[in-house]
C-alpha positions as CSV (number, residue, x, y, z in Angstrom):
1,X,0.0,0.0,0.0
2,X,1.0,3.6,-1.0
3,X,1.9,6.3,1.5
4,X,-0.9,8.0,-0.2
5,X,-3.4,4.9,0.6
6,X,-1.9,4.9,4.1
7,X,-3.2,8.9,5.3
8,X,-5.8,9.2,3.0
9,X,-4.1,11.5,0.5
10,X,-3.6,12.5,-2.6
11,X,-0.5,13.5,-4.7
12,X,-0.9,17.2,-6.2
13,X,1.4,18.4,-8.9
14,X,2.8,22.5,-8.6
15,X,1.8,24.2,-12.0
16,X,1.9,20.7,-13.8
17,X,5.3,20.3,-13.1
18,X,6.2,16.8,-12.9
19,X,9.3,17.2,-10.5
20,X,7.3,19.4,-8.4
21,X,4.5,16.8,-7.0
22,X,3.5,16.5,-3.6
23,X,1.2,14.7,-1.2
24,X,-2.0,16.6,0.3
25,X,-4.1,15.0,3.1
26,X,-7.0,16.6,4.8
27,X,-8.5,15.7,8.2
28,X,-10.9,17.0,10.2
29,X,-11.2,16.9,14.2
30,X,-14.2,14.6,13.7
31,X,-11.3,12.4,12.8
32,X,-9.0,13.1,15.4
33,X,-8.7,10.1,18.4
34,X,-6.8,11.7,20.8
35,X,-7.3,11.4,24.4
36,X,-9.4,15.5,25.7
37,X,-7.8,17.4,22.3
38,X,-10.6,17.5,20.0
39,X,-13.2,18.1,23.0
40,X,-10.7,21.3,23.8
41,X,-10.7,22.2,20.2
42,X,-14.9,22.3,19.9
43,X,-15.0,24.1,23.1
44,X,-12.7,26.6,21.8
45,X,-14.7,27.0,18.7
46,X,-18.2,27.4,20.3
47,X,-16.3,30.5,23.1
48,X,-14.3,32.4,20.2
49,X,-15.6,36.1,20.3
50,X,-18.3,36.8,17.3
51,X,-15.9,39.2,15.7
52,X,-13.1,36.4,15.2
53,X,-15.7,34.1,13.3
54,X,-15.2,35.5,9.9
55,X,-11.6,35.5,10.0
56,X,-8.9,33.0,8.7
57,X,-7.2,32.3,11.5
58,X,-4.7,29.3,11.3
59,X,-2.1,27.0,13.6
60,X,0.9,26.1,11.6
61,X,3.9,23.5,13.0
62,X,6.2,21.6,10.7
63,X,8.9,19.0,10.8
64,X,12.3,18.9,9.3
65,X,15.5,17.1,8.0
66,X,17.1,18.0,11.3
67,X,18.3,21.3,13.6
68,X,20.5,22.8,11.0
69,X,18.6,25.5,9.3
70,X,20.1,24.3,6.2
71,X,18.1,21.3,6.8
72,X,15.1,20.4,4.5
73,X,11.6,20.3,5.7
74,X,9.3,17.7,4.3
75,X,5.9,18.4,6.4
76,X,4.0,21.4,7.0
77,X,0.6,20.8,8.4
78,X,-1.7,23.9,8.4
79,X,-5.1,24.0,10.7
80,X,-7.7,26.1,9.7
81,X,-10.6,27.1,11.6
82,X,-13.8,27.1,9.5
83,X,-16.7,25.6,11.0
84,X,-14.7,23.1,12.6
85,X,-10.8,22.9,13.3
86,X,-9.6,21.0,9.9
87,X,-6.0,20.0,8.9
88,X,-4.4,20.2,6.1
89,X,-1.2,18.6,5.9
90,X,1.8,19.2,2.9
91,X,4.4,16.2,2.6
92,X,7.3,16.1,0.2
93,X,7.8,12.6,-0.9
94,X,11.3,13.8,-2.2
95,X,14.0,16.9,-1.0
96,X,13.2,18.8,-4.4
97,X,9.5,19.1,-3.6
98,X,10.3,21.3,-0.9
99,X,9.5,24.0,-3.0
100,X,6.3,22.9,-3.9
101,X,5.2,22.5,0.0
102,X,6.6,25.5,1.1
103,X,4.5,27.6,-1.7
104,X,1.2,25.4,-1.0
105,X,1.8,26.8,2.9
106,X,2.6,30.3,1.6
107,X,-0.5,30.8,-0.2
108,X,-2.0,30.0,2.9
109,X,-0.3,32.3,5.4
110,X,-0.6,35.2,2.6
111,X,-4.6,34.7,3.7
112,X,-4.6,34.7,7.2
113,X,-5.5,37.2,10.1
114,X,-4.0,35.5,12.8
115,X,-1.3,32.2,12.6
116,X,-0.7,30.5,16.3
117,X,2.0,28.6,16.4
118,X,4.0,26.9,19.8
119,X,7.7,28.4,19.7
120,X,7.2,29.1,16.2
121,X,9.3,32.5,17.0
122,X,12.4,30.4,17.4
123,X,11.8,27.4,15.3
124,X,8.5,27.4,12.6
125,X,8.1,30.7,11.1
126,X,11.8,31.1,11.4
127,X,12.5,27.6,9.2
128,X,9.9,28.3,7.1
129,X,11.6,32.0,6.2
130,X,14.7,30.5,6.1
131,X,14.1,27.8,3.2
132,X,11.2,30.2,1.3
133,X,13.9,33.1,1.3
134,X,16.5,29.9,-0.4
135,X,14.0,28.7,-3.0
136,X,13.2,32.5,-3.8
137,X,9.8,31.9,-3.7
138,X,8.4,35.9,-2.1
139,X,7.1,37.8,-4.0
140,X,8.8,40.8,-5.3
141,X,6.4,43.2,-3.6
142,X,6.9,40.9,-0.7
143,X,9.1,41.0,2.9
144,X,11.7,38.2,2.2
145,X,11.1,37.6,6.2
146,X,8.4,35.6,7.2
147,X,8.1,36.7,10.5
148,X,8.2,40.8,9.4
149,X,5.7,39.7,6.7
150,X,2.7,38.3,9.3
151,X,3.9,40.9,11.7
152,X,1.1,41.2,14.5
153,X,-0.6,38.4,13.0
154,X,1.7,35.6,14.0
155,X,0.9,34.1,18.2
156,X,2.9,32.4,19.7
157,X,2.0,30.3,22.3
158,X,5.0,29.2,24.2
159,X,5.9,32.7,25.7
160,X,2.2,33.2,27.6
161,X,2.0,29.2,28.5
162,X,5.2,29.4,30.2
163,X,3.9,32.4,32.6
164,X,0.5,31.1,32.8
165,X,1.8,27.7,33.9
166,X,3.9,29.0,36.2
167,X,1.0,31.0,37.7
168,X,-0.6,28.2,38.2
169,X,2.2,26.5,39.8
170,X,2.2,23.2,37.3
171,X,4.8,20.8,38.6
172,X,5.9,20.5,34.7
173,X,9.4,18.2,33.4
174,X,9.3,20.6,30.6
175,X,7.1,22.8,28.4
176,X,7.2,20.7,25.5
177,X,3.9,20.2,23.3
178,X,3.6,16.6,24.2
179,X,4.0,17.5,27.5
180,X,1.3,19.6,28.3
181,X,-0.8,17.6,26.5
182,X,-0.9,14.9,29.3
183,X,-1.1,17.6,31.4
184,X,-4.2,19.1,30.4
185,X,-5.3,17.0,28.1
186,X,-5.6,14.0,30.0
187,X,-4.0,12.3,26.7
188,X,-0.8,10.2,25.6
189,X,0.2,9.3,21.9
190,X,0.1,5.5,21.1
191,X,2.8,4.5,18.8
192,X,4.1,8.2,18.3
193,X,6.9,9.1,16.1
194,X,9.6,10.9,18.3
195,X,10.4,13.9,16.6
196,X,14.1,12.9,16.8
197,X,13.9,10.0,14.7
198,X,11.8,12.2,11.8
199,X,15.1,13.1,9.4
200,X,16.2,9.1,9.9
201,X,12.8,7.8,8.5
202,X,12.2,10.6,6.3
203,X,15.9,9.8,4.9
204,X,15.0,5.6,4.9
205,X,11.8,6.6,2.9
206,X,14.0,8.9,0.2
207,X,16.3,5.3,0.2
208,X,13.3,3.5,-0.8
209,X,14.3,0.3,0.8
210,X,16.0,-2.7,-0.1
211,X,13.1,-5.1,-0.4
212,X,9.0,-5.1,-0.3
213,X,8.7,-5.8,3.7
214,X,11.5,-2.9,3.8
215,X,9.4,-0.6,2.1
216,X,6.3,-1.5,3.8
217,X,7.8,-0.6,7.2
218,X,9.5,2.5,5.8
219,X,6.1,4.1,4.3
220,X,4.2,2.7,7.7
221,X,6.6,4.7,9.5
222,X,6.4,7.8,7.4
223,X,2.6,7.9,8.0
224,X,3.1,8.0,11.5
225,X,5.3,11.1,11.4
226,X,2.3,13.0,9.2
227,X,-0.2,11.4,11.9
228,X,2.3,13.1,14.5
229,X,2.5,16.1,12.5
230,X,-1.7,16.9,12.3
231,X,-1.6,15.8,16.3
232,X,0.9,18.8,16.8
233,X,-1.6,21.2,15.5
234,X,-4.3,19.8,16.8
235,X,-2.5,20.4,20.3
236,X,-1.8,23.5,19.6
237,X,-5.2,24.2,19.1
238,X,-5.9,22.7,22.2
239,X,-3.5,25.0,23.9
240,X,-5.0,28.5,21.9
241,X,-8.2,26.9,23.5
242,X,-6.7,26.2,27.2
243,X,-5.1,29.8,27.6
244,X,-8.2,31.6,26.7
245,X,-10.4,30.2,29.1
246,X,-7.5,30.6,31.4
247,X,-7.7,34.7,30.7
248,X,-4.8,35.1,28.5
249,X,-6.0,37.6,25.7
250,X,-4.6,35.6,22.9
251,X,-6.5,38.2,20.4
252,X,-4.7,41.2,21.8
253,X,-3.0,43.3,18.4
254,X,-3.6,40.4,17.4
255,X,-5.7,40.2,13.7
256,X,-5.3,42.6,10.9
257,X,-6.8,45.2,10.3
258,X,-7.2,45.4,14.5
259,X,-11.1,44.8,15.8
260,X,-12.4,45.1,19.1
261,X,-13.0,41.6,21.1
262,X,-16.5,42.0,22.8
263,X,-16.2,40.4,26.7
């Protein structure tokens, strides 16, 4: 079976280009199993302020080839709030369709109000900017920095969890994603993906294996790092959804052009 077959996907081509094809899947949090996350997420939904419900507001996290900034990154998921929280996830089954994920994302962050991200400062939006500012894909009117470009629009999440948890005096290893959501969402990740093995498999499934069973494994693998991909945005979600009830005016200068949050 495919890794298209295995997540439900479909393989997209950028402009017709043949050396430009990628995989799409799209899930929504109907889908999701995991653990108190999607309840979070619909809660979330039904409290967001009436002036937010028109708006494109998105959670963005990615994974990569490894730490180096000259490292490749082969999935972007973005989450969309429309209705319902759904995912859309960009995979590059090879290191020259890169290119092709990174503009399917930026068409999407052109669009947005607000983009929440959790340490995206340090890490997402600054990959991202990095490897669209390599493959020259701004446009020329454009900010060649992603993080200038969304400006005011761009949350993140880490910076207000860390005080509000320490508020709240959470007895917590570490402020990692995964770890708040055991935390406080009551959940844990069967047969998760750790991200530190992502550029290994990612590399084995370049390789191709040397044999069928090889193969099998390899692509069964790579599904569970795009599984653990959507879950990371789907947490992040969760966390938007946790700070908010917990006071934290995530909205604040927030969207674009600025509107006033009814209490």
């Amino acid at each position: 079976m495919s890794l298209a077959k295995l997540v439900g996907g479909r393989i997209l081509r950028y402009h017709g280009q043949k050396n430009l094809e990628y995989l799409e899947v799209t899930r929504g949090t109907l889908e999701l199993e995991h653990g108190r996350v999607p309840e979070h997420i619909r809660r979330y939904h039904l409290s967001l302020p009436r002036e937010i419900s028109d708006k494109e507001v998105l959670f963005v996290d990615i994974e990569t080839c490894g730490l180096s900034f000259n490292a490749p990154i082969n999935t972007i998921t973005v989450g969309k709030i429309n209705g319902e929280l759904s995912f859309r996830t960009f995979f590059a089954p090879d290191y020259f369709a890169e290119k092709a994920i990174l503009i399917a994302c930026l068409d999407y962050l052109r669009k947005a109000d607000a983009v929440f991200t959790y340490n995206g400062t340090t890490f997402d939006i600054k990959r991202l900017s990095k490897r669209m500012q390599l493959h020259n894909i701004f446009r020329r009117t454009e900010k060649t920095n992603l993080g200038e470009m969304l400006g005011n629009k761009h949350y993140d999440l880490y910076p207000s969890m860390v005080k509000l948890l320490a508020e709240q005096n959470h007895a917590l290893l570490d402020r990692k994603l995964q770890t708040l959501e055991k935390v406080l969402s009551k959940t844990h990740r069967e047969e998760d993906i750790p991200g530190a093995r992502i550029p290994e498999i990612y590399n084995a499934f370049i390789q191709g294996g040397k044999d069928i069973e090889e193969r099998k494994k390899i692509e069964e693998d790579m599904a569970k790092v795009i599984e653990h991909n959507i879950l990371d945005v789907a947490s992040t979600c969760a966390v938007a959804a946790y700070a908010h009830e917990n006071g934290v005016n995530i909205w604040e200068n927030l969207l674009s052009p600025k509107v006033h949050i009814s209490q």
